[in-house]
C-alpha positions as CSV (number, residue, x, y, z in Angstrom):
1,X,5.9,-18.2,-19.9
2,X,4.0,-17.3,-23.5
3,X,4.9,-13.6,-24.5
4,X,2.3,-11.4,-25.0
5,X,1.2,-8.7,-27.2
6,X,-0.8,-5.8,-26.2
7,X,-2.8,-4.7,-28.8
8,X,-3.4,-1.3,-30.1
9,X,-3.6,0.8,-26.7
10,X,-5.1,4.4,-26.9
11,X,-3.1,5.9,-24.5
12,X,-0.4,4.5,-22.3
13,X,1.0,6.6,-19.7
14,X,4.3,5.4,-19.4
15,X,5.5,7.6,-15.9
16,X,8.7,8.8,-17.5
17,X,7.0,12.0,-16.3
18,X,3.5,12.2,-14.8
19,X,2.5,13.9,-18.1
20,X,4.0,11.6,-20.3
21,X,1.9,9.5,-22.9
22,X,2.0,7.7,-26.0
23,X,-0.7,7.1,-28.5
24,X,-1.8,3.7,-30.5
25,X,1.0,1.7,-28.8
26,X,1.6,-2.3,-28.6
27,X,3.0,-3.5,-26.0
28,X,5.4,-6.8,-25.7
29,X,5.5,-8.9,-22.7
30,X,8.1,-11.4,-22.3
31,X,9.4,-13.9,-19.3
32,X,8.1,-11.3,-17.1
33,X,9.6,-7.8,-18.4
34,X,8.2,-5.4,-20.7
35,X,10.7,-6.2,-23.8
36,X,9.5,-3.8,-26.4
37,X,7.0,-0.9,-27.4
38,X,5.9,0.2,-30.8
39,X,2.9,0.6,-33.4
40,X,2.1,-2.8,-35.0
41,X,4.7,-4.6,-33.7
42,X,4.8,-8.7,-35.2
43,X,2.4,-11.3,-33.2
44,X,4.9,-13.5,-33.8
45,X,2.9,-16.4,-32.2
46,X,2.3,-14.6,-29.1
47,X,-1.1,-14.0,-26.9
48,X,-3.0,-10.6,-28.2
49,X,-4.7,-8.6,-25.9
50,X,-6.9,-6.4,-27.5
51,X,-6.4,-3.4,-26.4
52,X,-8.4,-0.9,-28.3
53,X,-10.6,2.1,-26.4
54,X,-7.7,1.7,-23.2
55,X,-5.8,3.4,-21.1
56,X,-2.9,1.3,-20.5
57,X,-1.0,2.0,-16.9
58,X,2.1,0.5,-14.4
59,X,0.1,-1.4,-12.0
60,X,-0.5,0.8,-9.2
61,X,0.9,0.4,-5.7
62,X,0.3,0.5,-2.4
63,X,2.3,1.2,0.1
64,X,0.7,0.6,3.3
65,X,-2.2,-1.6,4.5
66,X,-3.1,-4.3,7.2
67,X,-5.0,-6.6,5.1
68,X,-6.4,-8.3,8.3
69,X,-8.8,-5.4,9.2
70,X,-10.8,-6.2,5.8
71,X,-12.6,-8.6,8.8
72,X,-13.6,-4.8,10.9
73,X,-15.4,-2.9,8.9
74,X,-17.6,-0.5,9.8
75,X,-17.9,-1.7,13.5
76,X,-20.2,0.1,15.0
77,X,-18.6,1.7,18.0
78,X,-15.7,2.3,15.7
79,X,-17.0,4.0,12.8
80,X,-17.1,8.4,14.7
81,X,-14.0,8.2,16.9
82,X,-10.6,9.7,16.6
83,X,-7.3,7.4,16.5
84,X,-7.0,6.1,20.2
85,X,-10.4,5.7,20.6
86,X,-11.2,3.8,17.4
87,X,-8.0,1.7,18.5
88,X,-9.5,1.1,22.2
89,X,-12.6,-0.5,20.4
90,X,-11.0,-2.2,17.7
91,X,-8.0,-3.9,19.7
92,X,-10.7,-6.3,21.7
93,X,-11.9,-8.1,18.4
94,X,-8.4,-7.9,16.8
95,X,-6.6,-9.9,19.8
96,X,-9.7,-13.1,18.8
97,X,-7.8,-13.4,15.4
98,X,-5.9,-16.8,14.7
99,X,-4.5,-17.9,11.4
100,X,-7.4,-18.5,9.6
101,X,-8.5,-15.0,10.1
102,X,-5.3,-13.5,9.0
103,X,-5.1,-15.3,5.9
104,X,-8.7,-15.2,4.7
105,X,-8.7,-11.4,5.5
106,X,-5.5,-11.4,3.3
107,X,-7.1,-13.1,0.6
108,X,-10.3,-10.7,0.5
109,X,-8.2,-7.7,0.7
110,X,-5.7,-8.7,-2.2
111,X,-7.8,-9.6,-4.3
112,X,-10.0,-6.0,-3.6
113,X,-6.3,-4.0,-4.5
114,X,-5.7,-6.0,-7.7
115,X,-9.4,-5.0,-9.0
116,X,-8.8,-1.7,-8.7
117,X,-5.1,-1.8,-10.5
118,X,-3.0,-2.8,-7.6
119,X,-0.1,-4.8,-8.6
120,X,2.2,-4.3,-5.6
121,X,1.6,-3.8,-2.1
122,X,3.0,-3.7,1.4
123,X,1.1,-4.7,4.4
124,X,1.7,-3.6,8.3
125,X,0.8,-6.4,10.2
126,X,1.7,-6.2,14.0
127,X,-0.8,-8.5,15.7
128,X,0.1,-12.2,16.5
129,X,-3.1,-13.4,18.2
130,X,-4.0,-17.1,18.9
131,X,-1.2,-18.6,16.5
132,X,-1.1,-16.4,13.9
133,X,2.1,-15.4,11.5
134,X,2.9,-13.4,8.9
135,X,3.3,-16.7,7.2
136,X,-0.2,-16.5,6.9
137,X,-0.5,-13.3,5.0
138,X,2.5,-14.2,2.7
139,X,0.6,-17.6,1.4
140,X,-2.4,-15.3,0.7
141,X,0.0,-13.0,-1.4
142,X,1.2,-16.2,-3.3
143,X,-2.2,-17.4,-3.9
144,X,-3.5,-14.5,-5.5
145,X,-0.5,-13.4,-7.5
146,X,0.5,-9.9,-6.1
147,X,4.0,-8.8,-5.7
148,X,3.8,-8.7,-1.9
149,X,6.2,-6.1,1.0
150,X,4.9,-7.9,3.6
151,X,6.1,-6.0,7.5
152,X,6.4,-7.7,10.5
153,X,5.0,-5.4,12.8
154,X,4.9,-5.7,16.6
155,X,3.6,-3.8,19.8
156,X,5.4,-4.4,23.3
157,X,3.9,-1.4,25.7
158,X,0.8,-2.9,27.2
159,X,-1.8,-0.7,28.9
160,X,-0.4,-1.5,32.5
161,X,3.3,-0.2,30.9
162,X,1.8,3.0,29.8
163,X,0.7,2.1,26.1
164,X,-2.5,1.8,24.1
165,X,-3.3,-2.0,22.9
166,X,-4.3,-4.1,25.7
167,X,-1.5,-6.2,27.6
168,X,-2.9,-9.3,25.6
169,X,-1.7,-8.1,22.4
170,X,1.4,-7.4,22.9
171,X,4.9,-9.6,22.5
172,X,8.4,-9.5,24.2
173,X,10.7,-7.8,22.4
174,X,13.3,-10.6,22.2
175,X,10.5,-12.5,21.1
176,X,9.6,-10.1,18.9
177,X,13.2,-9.4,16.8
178,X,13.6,-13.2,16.5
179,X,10.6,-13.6,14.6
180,X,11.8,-10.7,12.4
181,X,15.1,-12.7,12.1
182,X,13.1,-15.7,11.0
183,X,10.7,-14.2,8.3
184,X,13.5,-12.5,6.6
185,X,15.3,-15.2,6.2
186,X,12.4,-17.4,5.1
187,X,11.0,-15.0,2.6
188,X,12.7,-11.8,1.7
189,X,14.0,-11.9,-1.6
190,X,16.4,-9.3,-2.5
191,X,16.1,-10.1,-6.1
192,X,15.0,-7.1,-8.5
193,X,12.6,-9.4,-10.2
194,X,11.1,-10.2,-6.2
195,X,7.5,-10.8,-5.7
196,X,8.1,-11.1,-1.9
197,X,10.5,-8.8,0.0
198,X,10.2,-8.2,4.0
199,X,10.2,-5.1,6.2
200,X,10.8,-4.6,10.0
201,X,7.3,-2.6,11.1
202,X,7.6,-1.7,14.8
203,X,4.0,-1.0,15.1
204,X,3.8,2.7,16.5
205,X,5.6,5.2,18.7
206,X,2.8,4.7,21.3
207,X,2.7,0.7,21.2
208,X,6.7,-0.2,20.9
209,X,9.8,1.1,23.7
210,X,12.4,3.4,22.2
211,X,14.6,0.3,22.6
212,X,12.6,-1.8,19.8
213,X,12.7,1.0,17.9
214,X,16.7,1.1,17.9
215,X,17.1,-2.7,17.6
216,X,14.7,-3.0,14.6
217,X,16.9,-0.1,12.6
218,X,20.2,-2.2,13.6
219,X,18.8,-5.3,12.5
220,X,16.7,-4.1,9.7
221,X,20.6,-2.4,8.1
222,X,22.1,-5.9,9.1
223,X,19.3,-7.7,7.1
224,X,19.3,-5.3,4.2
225,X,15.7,-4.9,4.8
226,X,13.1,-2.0,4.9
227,X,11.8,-0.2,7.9
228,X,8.3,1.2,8.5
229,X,5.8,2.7,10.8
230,X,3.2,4.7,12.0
231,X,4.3,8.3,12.2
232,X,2.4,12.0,13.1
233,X,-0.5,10.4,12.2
234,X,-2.9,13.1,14.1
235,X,-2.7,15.9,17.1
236,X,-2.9,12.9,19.5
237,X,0.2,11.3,18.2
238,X,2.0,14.4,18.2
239,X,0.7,14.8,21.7
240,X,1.8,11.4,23.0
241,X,5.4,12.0,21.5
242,X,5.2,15.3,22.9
243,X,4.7,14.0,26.3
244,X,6.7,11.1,26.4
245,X,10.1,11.8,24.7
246,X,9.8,15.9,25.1
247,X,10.3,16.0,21.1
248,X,8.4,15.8,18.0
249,X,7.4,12.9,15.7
250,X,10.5,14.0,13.6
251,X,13.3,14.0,15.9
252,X,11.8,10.9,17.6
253,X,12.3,9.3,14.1
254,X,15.6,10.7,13.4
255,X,17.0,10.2,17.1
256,X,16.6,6.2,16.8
257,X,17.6,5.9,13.5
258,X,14.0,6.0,11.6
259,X,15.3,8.3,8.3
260,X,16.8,7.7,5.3
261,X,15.9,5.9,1.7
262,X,15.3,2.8,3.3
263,X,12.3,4.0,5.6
264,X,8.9,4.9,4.9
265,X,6.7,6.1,7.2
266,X,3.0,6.2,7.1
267,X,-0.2,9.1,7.4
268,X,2.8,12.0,8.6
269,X,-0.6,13.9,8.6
270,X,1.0,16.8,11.0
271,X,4.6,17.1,9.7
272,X,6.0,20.4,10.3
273,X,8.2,22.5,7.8
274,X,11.4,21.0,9.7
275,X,10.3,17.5,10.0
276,X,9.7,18.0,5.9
277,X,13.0,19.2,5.4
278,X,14.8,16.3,7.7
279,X,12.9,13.7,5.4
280,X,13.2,15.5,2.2
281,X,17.5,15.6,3.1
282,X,17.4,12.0,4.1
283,X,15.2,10.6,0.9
284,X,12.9,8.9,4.0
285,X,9.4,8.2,2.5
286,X,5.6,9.0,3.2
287,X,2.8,7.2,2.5
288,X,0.2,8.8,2.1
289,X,-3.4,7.5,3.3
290,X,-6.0,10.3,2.6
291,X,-9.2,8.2,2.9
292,X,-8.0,6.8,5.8
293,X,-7.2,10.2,7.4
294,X,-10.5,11.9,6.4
295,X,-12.8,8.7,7.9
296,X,-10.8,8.9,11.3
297,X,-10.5,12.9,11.5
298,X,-6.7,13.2,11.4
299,X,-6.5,16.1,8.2
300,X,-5.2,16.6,5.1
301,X,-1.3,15.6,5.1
302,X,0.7,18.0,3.4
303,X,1.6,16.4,0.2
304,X,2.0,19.4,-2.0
305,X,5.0,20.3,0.5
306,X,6.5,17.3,0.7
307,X,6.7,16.6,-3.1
308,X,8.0,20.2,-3.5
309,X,10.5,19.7,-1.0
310,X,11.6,15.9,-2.9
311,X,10.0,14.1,0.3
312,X,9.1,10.4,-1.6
313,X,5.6,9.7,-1.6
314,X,3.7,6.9,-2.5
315,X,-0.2,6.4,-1.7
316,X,-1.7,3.6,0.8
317,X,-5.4,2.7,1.1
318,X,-4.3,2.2,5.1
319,X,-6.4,-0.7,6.7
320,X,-10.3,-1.4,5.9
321,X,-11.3,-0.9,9.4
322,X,-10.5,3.0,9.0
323,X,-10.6,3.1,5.1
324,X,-13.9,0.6,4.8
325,X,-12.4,0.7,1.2
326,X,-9.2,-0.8,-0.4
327,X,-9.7,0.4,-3.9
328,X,-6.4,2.2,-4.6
329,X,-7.9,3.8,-7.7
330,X,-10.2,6.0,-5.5
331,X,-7.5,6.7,-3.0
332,X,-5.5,8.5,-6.0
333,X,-8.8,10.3,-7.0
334,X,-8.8,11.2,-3.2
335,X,-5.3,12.4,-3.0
336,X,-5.8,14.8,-5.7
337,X,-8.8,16.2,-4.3
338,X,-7.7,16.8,-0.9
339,X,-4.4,18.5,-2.3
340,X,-6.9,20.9,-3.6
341,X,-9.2,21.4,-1.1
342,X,-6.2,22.5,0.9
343,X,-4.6,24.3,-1.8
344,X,-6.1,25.1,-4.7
345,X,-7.6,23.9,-7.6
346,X,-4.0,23.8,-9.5
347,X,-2.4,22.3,-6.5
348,X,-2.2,19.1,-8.1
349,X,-2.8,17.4,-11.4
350,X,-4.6,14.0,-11.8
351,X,-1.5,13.1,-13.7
352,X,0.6,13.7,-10.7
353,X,-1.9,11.7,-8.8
354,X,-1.7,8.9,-10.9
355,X,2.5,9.0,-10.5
356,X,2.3,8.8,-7.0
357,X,0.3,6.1,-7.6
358,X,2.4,4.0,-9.5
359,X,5.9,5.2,-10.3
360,X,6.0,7.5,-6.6
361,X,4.8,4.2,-4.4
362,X,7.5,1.9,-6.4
363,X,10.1,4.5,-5.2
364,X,9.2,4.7,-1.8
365,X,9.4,1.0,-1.6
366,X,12.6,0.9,-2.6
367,X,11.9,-0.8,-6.4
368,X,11.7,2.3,-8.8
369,X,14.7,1.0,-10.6
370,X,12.2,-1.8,-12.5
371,X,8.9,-1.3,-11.3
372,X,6.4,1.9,-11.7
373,X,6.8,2.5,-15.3
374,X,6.1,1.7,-18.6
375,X,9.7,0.7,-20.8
376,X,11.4,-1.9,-22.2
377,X,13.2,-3.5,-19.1
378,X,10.8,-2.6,-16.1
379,X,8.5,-5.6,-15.4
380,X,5.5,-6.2,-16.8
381,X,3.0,-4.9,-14.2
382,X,0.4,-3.1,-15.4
383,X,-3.3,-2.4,-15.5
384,X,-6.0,-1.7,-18.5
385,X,-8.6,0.5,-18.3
386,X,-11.5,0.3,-20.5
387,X,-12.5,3.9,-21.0
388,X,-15.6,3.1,-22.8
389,X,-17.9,2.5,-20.0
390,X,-20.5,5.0,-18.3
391,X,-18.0,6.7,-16.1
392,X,-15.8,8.0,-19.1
393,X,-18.3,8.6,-21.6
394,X,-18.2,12.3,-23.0
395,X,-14.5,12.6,-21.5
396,X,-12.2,15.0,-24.1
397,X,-9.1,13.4,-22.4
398,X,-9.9,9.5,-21.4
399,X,-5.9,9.6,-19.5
400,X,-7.4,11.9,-16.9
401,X,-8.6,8.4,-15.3
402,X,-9.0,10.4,-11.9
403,X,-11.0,12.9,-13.0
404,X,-13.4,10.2,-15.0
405,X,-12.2,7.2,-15.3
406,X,-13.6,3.5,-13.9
407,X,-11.9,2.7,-10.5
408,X,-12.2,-1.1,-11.9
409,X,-9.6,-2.4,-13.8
410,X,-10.4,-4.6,-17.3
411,X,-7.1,-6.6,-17.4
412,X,-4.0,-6.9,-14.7
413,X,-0.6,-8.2,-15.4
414,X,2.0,-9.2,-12.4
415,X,5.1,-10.5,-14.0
416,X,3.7,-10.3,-17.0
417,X,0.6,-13.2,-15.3
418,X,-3.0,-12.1,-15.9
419,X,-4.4,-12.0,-12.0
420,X,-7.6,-10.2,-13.7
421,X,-8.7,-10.5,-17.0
422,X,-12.1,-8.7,-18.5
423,X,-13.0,-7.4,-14.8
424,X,-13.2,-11.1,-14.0
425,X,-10.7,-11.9,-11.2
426,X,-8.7,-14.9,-12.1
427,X,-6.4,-16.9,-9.3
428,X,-9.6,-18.3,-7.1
429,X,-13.7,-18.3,-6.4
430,X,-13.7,-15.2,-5.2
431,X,-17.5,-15.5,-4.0
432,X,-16.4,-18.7,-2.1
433,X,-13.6,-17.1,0.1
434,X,-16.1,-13.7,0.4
435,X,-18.4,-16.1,2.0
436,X,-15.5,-17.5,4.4
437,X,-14.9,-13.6,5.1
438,X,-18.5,-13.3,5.7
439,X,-18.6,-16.5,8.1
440,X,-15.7,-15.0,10.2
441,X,-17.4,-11.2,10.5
442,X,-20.3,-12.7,12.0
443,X,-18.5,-15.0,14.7
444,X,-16.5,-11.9,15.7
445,X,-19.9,-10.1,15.6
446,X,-21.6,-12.2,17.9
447,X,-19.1,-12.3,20.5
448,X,-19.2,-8.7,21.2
């Protein structure tokens, strides 16, 4: 792989802290790995990027998505209801997926993240329909060059059992913890350096039995593997767990086996003080979806309490059919804001935004040790911002990218491999697999 020399960066936020920065800095990529960072370091025969008027960044990260809803957008019928209701609508078109669904749907949605400066992200996917695999969604990772934390996800309580999706959507859990088996073996890499590492994503409290729920943490320790889920994602969800196991989100989660550093769940929209405190002792981590949680209604997570407490929390752009958006730029932008609304004005600081963004989600998926910042050693992921367009112009402080900034990214390094380079996307025609997208909307469209 050529090395390569950044050139001449205004700023560079390195994430040592959220405020830290350094000024005029190069910026040498080698075999991957950030090797070294100075003021006019030696070309030494390697590729310059030219740098100059930038904000230089870690890639950002994303720690929860399903990449197949990119294909539900705005459904009418779907676009003013609460949680279960927008789920009753949505579950119909899901369960006409196959393959080539999942993976084009992939494809549009990776490449959306890596425009707006996403160089790492997970994805929930716990649908099978007609054929499809997660297979399907890791090739899509591979062809567009994203460091991928693909889940396999699942749902097993049908609607005649008691549950939410409909009974055509859901698996038998045997079934359903041999395909984990399988997909860890075929692709989790344990690797620091790993562009692909597997989680175990029982879909929900509401769509899975308290007994997949135990398995998956038993194999999930076995396999050395991440767990994840939906969790106290609105008053309906508290409701349901409520009702059904006569205890909150929290103890549910903690009963079975769901906290510690090697979970992360995602919205935790209506934590309590206690259920804070359990994850903040056990390391387990959030992510946090606040677009997502203001189109469907749910509220305004508690994310100043959490990070005072030393919850982990990383930001996720949550799935296009309740985000209609998978720019992760204008999901930090949102975080901040919403912290503020419920807060105050100094409840949070773009540059804490911006480290939950990138250093905060490489933490809560378990890779902080080489990924989320900005030193010799870490990998090179990272995104340039050109802060000389429209959006920044008069800024006194071009760093505070959240507060004006461009939610586009110029240039984006993966393992030190451009994936976009002058806001051009690089690894495919993009325009012809937006058409394919735009094929499959409208046969799932016209069959409603």
């Amino acid at each position: 792989m050529a090395e390569i020399l950044i050139r001449g960066a205004d700023t560079v936020l390195t994430m040592e802290t959220p405020e830290a920065r350094l000024s005029q800095v190069d910026i040498r990529l080698r075999d991957g790995a950030i090797v070294e960072l100075g003021q006019g370091l030696d070309a030494d025969g390697a590729e310059v990027v030219d740098a100059r008027g930038c904000v230089v960044t870690p890639g950002l990260v994303n720690t929860h998505h399903h990449l197949y809803q990119t294909l539900t957008r705005a459904v009418p019928g779907a676009q003013d209801a609460l949680l279960f209701g927008w789920l009753r609508t949505l579950y119909p078109i899901w369960a006409r997926f196959g393959p080539d669904e999942m993976h084009v749907s992939a494809l549009t949605g990776l490449a959306e993240l890596a425009l707006s400066g996403c160089t790492m992200t997970s994805d929930h996917l716990y649908l099978y329909p007609n054929g499809a695999r997660l297979d399907d969604t890791v090739a899509a990772a591979d062809a567009v060059g994203l460091r991928f934390h693909p889940t396999r996800g699942a749902m097993s309580i049908g609607e005649s059992a008691g549950g939410l999706p409909p009974d055509a959507l859901v698996e038998d859990e045997d079934a359903i913890l041999e395909d984990c088996i399988r997909v860890v073996d075929a692709f989790h890499d344990p690797d620091p350096a790993a562009m692909v590492r597997v989680g175990i994503a029982p879909c929900s409290p509401f769509s899975v039995s308290r007994e997949l729920m135990r398995d998956a943490a038993l194999l999930a320790r076995d396999k050395g593997v991440m767990l994840h889920t939906h969790l106290a994602e609105n008053d309906e969800d508290v409701a349901y767990s409520l009702a059904q196991f006569g205890c909150r989100p929290g103890q549910y989660a903690e009963d079975l086996g769901w906290t510690g550093p090697d979970v992360w769940h995602a919205h935790c929209v209506k934590l309590d003080g206690a259920e804070i405190d359990l994850f903040a002792r056990t390391r387990t981590g959030v992510a946090h979806c606040p677009c997502s949680n203001c189109r469907l209604g749910s509220g305004i997570a508690p994310v100043r309490a959490m990070r005072d407490a030393g919850v982990p929390v990383g930001l996720g752009v949550d799935g296009s059919a309740s985000n209609d958006s998978g720019n992760l730029a204008a999901e930090a932008r949102m975080s901040l804001l919403l912290q503020r609304v419920s807060r105050g004005a100094d409840a949070m600081s773009p540059a804490e935004a911006l480290w939950i963004a990138t250093r905060g989600g490489a933490e809560v998926l378990g890779r902080g040790d080489v990924l989320g910042r900005v030193a010799p050693g870490f990998r090179a992921d990272l995104a340039i911002w050109d802060t000389r367009g429209v959006e920044a112009a008069g800024s006194w402080d071009p760093a505070a990218l959240l507060l004006a900034g461009p939610s586009r990214v110029r240039d984006l390094y993966v393992e030190g491999r451009a994936v976009v380079r002058d806001g051009e996307f690089l690894p495919f025609e993009l325009p012809l697999v937006l058409e394919q997208q735009r094929t499959l909307a409208r046969r799932l469209a016209s069959t409603l």
